[in-house]
Each structure stands twice: as structure tokens, then as C-alpha cells.
VOFI-824632 format. One record per residue (C-alpha): residue in three letters; x, y, z. Coordinates in nm, 2 decimals. Example, Ala and Ser with C-alpha at 12.3 -4.5 7.8 and 13.67 -1.06 7.14 Angstrom:
SITE code   east  north     up
SITE  ALA   1.23  -0.45   0.78
SITE  SER   1.37  -0.11   0.71
This chain:
SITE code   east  north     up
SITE  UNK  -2.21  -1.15  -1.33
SITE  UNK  -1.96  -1.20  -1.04
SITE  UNK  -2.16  -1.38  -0.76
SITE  UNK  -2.00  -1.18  -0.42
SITE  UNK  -2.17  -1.35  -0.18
SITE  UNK  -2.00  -1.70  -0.31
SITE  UNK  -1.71  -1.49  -0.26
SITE  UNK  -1.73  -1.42   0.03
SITE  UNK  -1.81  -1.77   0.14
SITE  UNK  -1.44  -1.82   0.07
SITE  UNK  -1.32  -1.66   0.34
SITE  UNK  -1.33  -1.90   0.68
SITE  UNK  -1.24  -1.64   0.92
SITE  UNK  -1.57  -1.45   0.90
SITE  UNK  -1.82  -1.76   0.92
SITE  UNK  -1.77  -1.66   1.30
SITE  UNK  -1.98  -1.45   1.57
SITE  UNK  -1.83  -1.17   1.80
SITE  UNK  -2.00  -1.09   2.10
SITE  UNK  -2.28  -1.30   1.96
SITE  UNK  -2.33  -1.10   1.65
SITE  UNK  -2.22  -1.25   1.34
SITE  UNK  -1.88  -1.07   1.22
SITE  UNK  -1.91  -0.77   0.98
SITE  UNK  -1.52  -0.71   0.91
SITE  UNK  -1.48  -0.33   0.78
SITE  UNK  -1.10  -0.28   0.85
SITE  UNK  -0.99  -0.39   0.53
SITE  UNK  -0.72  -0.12   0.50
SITE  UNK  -0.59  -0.23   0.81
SITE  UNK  -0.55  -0.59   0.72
SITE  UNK  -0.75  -0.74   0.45
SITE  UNK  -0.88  -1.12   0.54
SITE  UNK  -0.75  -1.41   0.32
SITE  UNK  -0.96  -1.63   0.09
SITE  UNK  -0.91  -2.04   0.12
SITE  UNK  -0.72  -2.04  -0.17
SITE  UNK  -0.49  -1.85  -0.05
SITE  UNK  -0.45  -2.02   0.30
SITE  UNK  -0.43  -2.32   0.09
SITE  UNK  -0.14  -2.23  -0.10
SITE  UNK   0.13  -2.16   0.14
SITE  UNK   0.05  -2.45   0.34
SITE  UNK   0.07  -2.64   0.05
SITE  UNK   0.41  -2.50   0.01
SITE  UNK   0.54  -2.59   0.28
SITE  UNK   0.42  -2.93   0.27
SITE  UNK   0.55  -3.03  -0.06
SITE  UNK   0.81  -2.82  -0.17
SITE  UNK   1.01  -2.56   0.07
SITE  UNK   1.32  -2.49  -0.02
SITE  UNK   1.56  -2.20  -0.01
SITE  UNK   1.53  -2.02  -0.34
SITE  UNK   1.80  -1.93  -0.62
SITE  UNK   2.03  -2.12  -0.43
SITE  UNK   2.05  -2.52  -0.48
SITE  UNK   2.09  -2.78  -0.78
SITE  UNK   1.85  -3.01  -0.61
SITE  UNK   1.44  -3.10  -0.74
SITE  UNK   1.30  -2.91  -0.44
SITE  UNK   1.49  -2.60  -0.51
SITE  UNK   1.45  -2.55  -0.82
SITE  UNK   1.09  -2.64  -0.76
SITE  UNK   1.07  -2.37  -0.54
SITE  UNK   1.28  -2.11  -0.72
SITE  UNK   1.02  -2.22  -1.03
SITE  UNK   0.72  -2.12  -0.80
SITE  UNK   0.85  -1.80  -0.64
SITE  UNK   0.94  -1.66  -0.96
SITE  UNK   0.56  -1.79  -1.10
SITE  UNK   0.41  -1.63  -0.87
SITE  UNK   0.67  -1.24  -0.93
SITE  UNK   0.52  -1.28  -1.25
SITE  UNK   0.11  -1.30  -1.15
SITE  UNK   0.24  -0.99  -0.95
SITE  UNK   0.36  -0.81  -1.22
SITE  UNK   0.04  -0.90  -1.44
SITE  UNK  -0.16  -0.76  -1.17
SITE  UNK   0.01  -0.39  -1.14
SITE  UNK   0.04  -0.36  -1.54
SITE  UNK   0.42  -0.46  -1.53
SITE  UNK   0.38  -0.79  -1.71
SITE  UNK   0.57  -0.65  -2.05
SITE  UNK   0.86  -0.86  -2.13
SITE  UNK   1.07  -0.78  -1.88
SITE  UNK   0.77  -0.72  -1.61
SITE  UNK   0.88  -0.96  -1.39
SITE  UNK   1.20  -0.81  -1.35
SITE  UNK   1.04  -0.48  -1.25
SITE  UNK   0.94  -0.63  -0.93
SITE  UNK   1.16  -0.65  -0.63
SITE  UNK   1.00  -0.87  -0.32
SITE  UNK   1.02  -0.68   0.00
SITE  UNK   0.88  -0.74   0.36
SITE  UNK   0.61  -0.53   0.34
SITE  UNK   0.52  -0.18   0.17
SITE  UNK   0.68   0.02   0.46
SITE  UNK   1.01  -0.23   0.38
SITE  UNK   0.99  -0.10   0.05
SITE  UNK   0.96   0.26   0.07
SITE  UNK   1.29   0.27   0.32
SITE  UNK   1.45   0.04   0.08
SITE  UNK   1.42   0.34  -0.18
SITE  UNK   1.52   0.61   0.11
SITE  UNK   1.85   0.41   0.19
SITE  UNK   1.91   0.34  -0.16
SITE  UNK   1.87   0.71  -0.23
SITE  UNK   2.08   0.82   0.02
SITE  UNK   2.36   0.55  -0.06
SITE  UNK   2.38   0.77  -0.39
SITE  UNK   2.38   1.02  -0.26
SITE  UNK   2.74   0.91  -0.06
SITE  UNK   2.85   0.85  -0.42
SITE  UNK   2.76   0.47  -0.44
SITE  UNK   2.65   0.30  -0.73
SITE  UNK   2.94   0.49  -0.95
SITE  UNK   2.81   0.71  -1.24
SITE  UNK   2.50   0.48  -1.32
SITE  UNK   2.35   0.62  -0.97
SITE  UNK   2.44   0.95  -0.99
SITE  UNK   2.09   1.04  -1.12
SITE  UNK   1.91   0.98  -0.75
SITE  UNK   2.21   1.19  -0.55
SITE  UNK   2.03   1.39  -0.32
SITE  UNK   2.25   1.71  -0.17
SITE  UNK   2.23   2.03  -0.02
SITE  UNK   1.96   2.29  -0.19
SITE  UNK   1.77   1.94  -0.35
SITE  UNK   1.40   1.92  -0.22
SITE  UNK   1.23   1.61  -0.13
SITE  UNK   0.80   1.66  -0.19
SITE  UNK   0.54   1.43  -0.05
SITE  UNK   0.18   1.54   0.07
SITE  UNK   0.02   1.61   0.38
SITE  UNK  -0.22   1.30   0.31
SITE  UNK   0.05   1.05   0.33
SITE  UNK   0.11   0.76   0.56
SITE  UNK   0.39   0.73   0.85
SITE  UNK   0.56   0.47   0.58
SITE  UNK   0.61   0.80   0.34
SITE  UNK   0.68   1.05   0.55
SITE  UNK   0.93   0.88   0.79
SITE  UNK   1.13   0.75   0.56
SITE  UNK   1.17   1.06   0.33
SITE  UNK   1.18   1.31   0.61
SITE  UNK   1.47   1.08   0.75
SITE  UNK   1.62   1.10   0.36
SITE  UNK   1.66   1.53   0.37
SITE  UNK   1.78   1.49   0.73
SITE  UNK   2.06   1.27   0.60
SITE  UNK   2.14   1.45   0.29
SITE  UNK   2.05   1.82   0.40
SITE  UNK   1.79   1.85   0.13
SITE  UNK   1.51   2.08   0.20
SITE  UNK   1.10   1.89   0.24
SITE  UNK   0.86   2.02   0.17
SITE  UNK   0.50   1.88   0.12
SITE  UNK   0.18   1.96  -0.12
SITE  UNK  -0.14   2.05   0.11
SITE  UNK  -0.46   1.90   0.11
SITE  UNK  -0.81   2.09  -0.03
SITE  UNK  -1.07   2.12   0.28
SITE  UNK  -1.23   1.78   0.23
SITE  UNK  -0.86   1.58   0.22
SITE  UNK  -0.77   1.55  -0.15
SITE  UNK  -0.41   1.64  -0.23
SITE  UNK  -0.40   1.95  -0.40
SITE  UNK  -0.27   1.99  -0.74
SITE  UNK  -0.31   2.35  -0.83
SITE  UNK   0.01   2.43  -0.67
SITE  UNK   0.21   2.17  -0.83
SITE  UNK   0.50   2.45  -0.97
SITE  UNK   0.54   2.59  -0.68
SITE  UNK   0.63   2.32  -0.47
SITE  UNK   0.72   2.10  -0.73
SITE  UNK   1.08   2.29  -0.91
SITE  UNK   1.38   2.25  -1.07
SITE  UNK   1.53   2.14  -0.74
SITE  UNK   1.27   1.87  -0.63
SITE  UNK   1.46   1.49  -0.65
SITE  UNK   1.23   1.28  -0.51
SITE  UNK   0.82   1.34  -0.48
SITE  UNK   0.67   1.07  -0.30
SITE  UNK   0.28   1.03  -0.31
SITE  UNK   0.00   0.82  -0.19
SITE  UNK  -0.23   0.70  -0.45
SITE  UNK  -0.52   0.67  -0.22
SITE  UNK  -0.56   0.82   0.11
SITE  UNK  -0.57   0.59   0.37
SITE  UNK  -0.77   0.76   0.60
SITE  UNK  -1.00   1.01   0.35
SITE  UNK  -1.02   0.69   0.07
SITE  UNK  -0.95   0.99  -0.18
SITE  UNK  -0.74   0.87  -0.50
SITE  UNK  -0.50   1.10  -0.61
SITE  UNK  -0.54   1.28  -0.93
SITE  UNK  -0.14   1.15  -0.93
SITE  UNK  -0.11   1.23  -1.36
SITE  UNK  -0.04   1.62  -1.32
SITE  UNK   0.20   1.55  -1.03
SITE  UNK   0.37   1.27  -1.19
SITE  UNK   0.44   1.48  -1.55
SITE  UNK   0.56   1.78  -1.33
SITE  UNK   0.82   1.58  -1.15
SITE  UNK   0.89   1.45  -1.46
SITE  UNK   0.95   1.75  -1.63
SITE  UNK   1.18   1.87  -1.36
SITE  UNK   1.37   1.55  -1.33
SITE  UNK   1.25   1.43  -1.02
SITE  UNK   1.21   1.05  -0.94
SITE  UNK   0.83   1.00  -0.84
SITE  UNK   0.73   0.71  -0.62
SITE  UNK   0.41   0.64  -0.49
SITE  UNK   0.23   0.42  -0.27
SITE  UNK  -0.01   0.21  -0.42
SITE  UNK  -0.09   0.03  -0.07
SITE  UNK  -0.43   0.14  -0.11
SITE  UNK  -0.53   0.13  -0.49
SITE  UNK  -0.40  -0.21  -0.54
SITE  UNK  -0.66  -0.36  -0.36
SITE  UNK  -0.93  -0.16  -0.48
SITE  UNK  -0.84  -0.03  -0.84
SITE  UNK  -0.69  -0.17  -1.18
SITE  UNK  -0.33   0.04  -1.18
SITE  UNK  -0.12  -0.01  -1.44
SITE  UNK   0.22   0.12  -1.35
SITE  UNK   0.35   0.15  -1.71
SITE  UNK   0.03   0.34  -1.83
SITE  UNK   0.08   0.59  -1.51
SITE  UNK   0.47   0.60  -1.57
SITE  UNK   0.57   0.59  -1.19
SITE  UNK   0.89   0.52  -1.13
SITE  UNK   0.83   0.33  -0.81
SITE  UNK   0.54   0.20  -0.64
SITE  UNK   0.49   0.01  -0.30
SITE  UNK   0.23  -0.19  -0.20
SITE  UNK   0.15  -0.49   0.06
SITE  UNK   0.02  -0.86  -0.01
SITE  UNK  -0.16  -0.85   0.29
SITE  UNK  -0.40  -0.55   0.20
SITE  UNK  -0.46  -0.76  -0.11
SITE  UNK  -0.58  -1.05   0.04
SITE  UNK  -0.26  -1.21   0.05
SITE  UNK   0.02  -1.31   0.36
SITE  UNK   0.14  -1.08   0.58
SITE  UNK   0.49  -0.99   0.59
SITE  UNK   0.55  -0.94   0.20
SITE  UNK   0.53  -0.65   0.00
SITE  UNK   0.66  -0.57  -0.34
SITE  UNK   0.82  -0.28  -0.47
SITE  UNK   0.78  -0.19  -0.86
SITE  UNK   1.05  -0.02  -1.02
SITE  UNK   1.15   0.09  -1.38
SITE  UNK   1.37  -0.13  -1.53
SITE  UNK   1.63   0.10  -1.62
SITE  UNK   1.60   0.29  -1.29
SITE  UNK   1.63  -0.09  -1.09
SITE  UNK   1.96  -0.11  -1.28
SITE  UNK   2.09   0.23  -1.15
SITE  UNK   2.01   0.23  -0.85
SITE  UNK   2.27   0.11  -0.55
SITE  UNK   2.11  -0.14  -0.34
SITE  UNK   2.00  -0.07   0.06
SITE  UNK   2.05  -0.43   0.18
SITE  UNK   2.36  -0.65   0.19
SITE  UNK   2.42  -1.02   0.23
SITE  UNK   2.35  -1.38   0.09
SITE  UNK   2.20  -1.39  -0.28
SITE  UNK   2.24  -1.02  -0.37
SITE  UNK   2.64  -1.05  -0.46
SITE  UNK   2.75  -1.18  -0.80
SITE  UNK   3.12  -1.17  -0.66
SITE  UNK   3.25  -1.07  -0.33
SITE  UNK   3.65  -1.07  -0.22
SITE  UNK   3.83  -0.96   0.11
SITE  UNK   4.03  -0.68  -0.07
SITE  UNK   3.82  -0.54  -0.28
SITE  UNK   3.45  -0.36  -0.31
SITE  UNK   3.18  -0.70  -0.42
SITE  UNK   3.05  -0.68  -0.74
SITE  UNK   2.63  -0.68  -0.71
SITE  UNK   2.40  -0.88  -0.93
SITE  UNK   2.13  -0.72  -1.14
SITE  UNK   1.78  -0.63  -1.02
SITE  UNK   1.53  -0.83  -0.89
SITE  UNK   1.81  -1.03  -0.76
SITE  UNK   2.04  -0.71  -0.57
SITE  UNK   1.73  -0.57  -0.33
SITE  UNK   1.68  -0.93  -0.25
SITE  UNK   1.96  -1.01   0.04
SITE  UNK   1.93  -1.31   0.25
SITE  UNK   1.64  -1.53   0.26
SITE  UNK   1.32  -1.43   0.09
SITE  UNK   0.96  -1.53   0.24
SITE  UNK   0.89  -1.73  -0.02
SITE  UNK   0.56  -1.92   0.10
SITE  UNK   0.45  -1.62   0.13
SITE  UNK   0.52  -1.48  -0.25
SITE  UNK   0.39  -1.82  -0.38
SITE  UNK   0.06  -1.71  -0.18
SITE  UNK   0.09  -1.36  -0.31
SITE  UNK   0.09  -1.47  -0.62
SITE  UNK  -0.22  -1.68  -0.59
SITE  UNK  -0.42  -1.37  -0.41
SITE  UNK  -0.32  -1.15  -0.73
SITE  UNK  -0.42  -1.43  -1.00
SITE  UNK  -0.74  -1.46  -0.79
SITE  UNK  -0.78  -1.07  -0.82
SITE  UNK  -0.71  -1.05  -1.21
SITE  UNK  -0.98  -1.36  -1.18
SITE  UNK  -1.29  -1.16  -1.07
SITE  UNK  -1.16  -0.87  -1.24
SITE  UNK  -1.08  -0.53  -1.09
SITE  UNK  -1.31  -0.36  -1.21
SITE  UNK  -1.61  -0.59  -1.11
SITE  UNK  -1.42  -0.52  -0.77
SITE  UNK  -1.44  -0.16  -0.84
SITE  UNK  -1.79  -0.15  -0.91
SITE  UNK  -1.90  -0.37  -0.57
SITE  UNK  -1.66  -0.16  -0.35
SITE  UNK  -1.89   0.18  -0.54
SITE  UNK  -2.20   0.06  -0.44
SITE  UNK  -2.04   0.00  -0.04
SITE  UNK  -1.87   0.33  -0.03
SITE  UNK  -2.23   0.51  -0.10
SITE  UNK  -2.41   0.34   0.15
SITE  UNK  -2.10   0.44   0.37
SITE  UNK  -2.14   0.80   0.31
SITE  UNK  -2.47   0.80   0.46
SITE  UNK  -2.31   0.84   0.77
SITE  UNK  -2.22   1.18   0.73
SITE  UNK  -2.59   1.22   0.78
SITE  UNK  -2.63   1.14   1.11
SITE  UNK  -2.61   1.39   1.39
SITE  UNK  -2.33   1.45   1.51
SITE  UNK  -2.10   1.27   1.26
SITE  UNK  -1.83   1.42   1.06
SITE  UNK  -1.68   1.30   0.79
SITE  UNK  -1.28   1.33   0.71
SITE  UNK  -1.26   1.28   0.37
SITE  UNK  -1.52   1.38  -0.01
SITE  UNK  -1.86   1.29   0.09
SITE  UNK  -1.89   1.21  -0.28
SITE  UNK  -1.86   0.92  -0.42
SITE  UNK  -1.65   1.04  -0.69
SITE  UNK  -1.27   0.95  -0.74
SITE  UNK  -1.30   0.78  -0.37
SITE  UNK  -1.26   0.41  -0.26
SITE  UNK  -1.51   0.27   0.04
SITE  UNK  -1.29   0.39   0.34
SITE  UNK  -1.43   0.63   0.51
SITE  UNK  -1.33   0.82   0.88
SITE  UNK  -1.56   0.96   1.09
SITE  UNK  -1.57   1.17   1.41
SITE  UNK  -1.85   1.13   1.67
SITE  UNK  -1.89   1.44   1.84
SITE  UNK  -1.83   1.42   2.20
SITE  UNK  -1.75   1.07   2.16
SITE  UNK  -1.35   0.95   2.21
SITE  UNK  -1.29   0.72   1.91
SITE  UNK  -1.18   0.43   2.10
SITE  UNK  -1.49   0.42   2.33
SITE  UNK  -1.70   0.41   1.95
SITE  UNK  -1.49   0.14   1.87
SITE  UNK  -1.54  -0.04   2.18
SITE  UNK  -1.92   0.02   2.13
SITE  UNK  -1.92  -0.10   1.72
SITE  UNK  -1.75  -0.36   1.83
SITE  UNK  -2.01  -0.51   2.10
SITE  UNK  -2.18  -0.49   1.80
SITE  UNK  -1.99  -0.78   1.61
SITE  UNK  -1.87  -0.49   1.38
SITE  UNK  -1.45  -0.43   1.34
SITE  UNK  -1.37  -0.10   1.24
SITE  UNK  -1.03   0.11   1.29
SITE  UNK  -0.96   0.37   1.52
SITE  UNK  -0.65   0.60   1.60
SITE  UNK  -0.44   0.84   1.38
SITE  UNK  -0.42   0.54   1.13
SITE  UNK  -0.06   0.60   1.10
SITE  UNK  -0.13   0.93   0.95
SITE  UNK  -0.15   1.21   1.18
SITE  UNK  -0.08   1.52   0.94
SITE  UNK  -0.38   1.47   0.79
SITE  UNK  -0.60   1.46   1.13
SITE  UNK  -0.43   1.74   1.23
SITE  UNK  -0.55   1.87   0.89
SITE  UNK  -0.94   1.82   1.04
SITE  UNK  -0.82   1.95   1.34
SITE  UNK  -0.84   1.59   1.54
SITE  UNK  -0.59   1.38   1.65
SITE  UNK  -0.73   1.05   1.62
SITE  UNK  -1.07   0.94   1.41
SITE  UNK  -1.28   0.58   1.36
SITE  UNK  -1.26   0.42   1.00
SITE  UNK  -1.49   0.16   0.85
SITE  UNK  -1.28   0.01   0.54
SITE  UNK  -1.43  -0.23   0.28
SITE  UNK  -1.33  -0.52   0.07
SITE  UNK  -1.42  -0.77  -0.18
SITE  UNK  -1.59  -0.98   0.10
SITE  UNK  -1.86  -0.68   0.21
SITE  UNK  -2.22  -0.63   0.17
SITE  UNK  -2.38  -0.29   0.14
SITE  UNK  -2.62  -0.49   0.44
SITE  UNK  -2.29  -0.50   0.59
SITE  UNK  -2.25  -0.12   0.57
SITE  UNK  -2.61  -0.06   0.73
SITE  UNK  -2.50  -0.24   1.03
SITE  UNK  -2.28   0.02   1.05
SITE  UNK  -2.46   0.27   1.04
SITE  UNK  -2.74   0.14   1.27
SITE  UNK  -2.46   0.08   1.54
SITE  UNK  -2.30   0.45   1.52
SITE  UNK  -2.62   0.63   1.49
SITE  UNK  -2.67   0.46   1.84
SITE  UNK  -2.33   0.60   2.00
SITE  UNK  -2.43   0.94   2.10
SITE  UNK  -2.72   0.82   2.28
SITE  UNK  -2.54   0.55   2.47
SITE  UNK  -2.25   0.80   2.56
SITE  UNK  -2.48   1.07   2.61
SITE  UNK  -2.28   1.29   2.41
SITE  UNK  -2.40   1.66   2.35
């Protein structure tokens, strides 16, 4: 039995008050807050052994180098990519969003014929079609939309149903034998709807296509295992899984990794490099890995995903089942909508809402009088509030650290809004 509330105790940040309330923190899939032992170890770090990575003969770097590549590996056991070669299936990045233009660039360098032959297989031209979803995050959709612009390929997009999910009965349609990349979110970041991502990942499959999603918000909240799904690329962020900010890591088939041209160029990425001639470029991890890596920050990642395997994901799951149904409860309050399933089925516990008559920012200035944090704005995903026929929304986000109490204070505080506001 996996005591949460000694969990939660781990985290120092929310042993605060705001505004004289004690803090209730739902804007996980914002920002997720960061247990002591994770604080811990990248101070630590830097207290005992920094030192530039894959790069120096000396004790501290290669105690360093020994600790960044510890800590790849912990990621890798986390995402189901721990097989023999796991590690090297996993490239460290600066973030999620880092990641996904990592692939766009590296796409569209093959597409200008670099990589020789071996790349060949991610050229994007003409008449090829680029697929991603209407549900997806700025960080897909930029980057991708930015990828056709480049390469005159034709995007194109899979709809959502009426309560957000991506839609899957349509999959031949938009999914043919000219589709090269399909880019998906595994979980909606504003609806908290998971994906049924299997059908869309064996149609792009059986067409050819390269499928990449974004695993920002499963990885978190789930128990993914890359291999078992067969993606061919995933993204995700440390700091949505209770890690450091400003790393990410970007999963990759081994055999694609190795094709693929890389998108960044400098120090530690180049086996050999001359003034007359092209440089020859090391194998993957090591070629998407130019310059100088954050590597306090890996080592931390690394202990926020042991923790995670720890407690177990799906004790995780469970506790984040029994917070997204008292969540749900306020689609039964007057005047509150929704944006997203209001079942708890094949969802995680974030859930939007929309006050009527209410702007979103003045709820959020009211919840958070309250002591409460939640999100408001498009959430970096304005197709899909344009979808509900809003342009911005409020979202309360769990984590591992959150009560189903804490969810009540929730909905005491919004079923108060309309009446303060006098909203009709």
C-alpha cells in the first residue's frame, strides 16, 4: 500500500500558505513540483562532482560522464526502452518542445538530401503529407506545420469526436500511401483524453510513415512502454515528471537514430571534422547531443524517474483515477462546462472547464485567492478550444502529490465564481 500523503510530505514547496490558505497545487501539466530527492540530487552534483561530460581524462569527468549516462539509463527503464541497447535509444534534449523540432529539422535536413542513402527514408517532398491532430500542442503543430512549409508537403490533421478525443475512424482517409510523418499526442493536454494511439500507429506503419508522439502527458501519469507501442519517436519533459526544468528526452528507434541526419551542430557531436571536407558525425545518442549538455539536470532526471518506477506507475495511475473523478464533478455545477470526456474512462486527472459568463483569467484570479493554482489560457493549444468554440478555458491538473480533499477545494471555490461575478 503506497502511503501518498508521506509522499506528498516530500515535496517542500507546498508546506506553504497563499493568500492565507494552505497551497492546493493543480497545475501539474503546467509544471509538476519536485520531490527533496530530487532537489537534493542536482545540488549534490554540483557540489561534488561537475564536470563537463564525454570530454576529459580526469576523476571528475569521468565521474560525471558515469552519472549522466546512469541516470539515460533510469530514463530508458522508465519509458520501456531499457532492452540492451535502451540507453542508446535516448537522446537528451532541452525540453519536449526541443525535441520535437529536433525531429522537424532533422526531417527536413533529409529531405535536402543529407544523411546520404541511410536518410533517404524520412525525405519529405512535394505531394508527401504530414498528419497530426487537432488535439495537439503548439510544440506539434509548429514544428510540423513549419516541416510542409519547408518541403512543400501537404498537412493535414485527424479531427476530434465532440467531447475532444482524436478520432480514429477516419484513419485511411487521412492517413495514405503519401503520409511521411504522423505526429500525435498521447494525451490531451487540455481534454486529459489518452489517445487510442495503436490503430494510428499500425496505419502509419502500414503506409510507411514515421509516427512520433508526444508522451509529455502520459509519462507522468501512465506506464508507456515505447517498444510494446512501437513508436518510432516520442518526446517528453523532466519537468512534468517531477524532475528539472530545461531537459527533455527524445526516444528514438535504434535503427531510425542511426539514419537519421542530425539538426544540431557543434562540440561532441563530430567523430572527425576537416576544413576541406564534409565532418564525419558520431553515432546516436552522442550526434543529437552538440555542445554542452545540462547534465545536473539529467542526473536529477534520472533520480525523479527511479523514484517513479519506485512507487510504481500504476499505484500512480490508480491515485490520479480516484482525483480525476472527484474532478469530474465539476461538470455538475451550473454553469460549468467541461472540454474534454466526462468519464472517467481512458482519461488522466486534467480537466478544462468554462464558467459561463465568467473570463477565465478573472476564475483564476478568484481560485487563486483561494490558495488554489490552476491554469488558464489556450494552454498552448488553441485548435482544440476553437474545437469547443472558446478561445481560452481554466484547467485543474493533478499529480502524485494531490488529494481527492484537494480536488473538493476545487470545487467549493468554482461553484462560488458565478455568484461572486454575478454571472448570468
Amino acid at each position: 500500500m503506497v502511503d501518498f500523503e508521506a509522499i506528498r510530505a516530500q515535496f517542500p514547496i507546498l508546506d506553504q500558505k497563499i493568500h492565507g490558505h494552505p497551497l492546493v497545487y493543480l497545475d501539474s501539466a503546467a509544471t509538476s513540483q519536485k520531490p527533496q530527492c530530487v532537489i537534493d540530487a542536482e545540488s549534490e552534483f554540483y557540489r561534488t562532482i561537475n564536470a563537463g561530460v564525454h570530454r576529459g581524462a580526469h576523476e571528475l569527468a569521468a565521474l560525471s560522464t558515469e552519472a549522466f549516462e546512469q541516470a539515460r539509463a533510469k530514463v530508458a527503464a522508465l519509458v520501456g526502452a531499457n532492452s540492451a541497447e535502451g540507453e542508446e535509444e535516448i537522446v537528451v534534449t532541452g525540453g519536449a518542445t526541443a525535441g520535437l523540432n529536433l525531429l522537424a529539422t532533422a526531417i527536413g535536413n533529409a529531405s535536402l538530401g543529407r544523411g546520404g542513402e541511410a536518410a533517404r527514408r524520412f525525405a519529405v517532398k512535394p505531394g508527401d503529407e504530414i498528419v497530426v491532430s487537432e488535439a495537439e500542442h503548439h510544440s506539434v503543430l509548429l514544428p510540423f506545420q513549419e516541416l510542409a512549409a519547408r518541403t512543400g508537403a501537404t498537412f493535414k490533421w485527424l479531427g476530434l469526436t465532440e467531447d475532444g478525443r482524436v478520432r480514429t475512424d477516419d484513419l485511411d482517409e487521412v492517413i495514405t500511401e503519401r503520409t511521411k510523418v504522423v505526429a500525435i499526442t498521447h494525451v490531451g493536454n487540455t481534454t486529459g483524453a489518452i489517445t487510442n494511439i495503436a490503430p494510428i500507429i499500425r496505419r502509419a506503419h502500414e503506409v510507411g510513415a514515421v509516427f512520433i508522439l508526444d508522451a509529455c502527458q502520459s509519462v507522468p501519469h501512465l506506464k508507456v512502454d515505447f517498444h510494446a507501442l512501437d513508436v518510432d519517436f516520442a518526446a517528453w519533459s523532466a519537468h512534468k515528471m517531477y524532475g528539472p526544468t530545461g531537459v527533455g528526452f527524445l526516444y528514438g528507434k535504434r535503427e531510425l537514430l542511426e539514419a537519421l541526419p542530425p539538426a544540431n551542430f557543434g562540440g561532441s557531436m563530430v567523430e572527425l571534422a576537416w576544413m576541406d571536407k564534409p565532418a564525419q558525425y558520431m553515432e546516436p545518442p552522442a550526434r543529437f547531443e552538440a555542445g554542452t549538455q545540462p547534465v545536473a539536470q539529467v542526473v536529477a532526471a534520472g533520480v525523479a524517474a527511479e523514484w517513479l518506477m519506485n512507487i510504481g506507475m500504476e499505484n500512480l495511475e490508480d491515485h490520479e483515477k480516484a482525483i480525476a473523478a472527484e474532478l469530474l464533478k465539476l461538470g455538475d455545477i451550473d454553469g460549468i462546462r467541461i472540454l474534454g470526456p466526462r468519464e472517467n474512462v481512458d482519461r488522466i486527472g486534467t480537466v478544462a472547464f468554462d464558467v459561463k459568463g465568467v473570463h477565465p483569467h478573472d476564475v483564476g484570479q478568484f481560485i487563486d485567492a483561494q490558495g488554489i493554482a490552476i491554469r488558464v489560457g489556450h494552454h498552448c493549444a488553441q485548435p482544440v478550444h476553437r474545437h469547443f468554440g472558446l478561445f481560452a478555458s481554466n484547467r485543474a491538473s493533478s499529480g502524485i502529490y494531490n488529494s481527492v480533499d484537494d480536488a473538493k477545494a476545487l470545487i467549493e471555490a468554482v461553484s462560488k465564481v458565478r455568484a461572486f461575478f454575478r454571472a448570468e
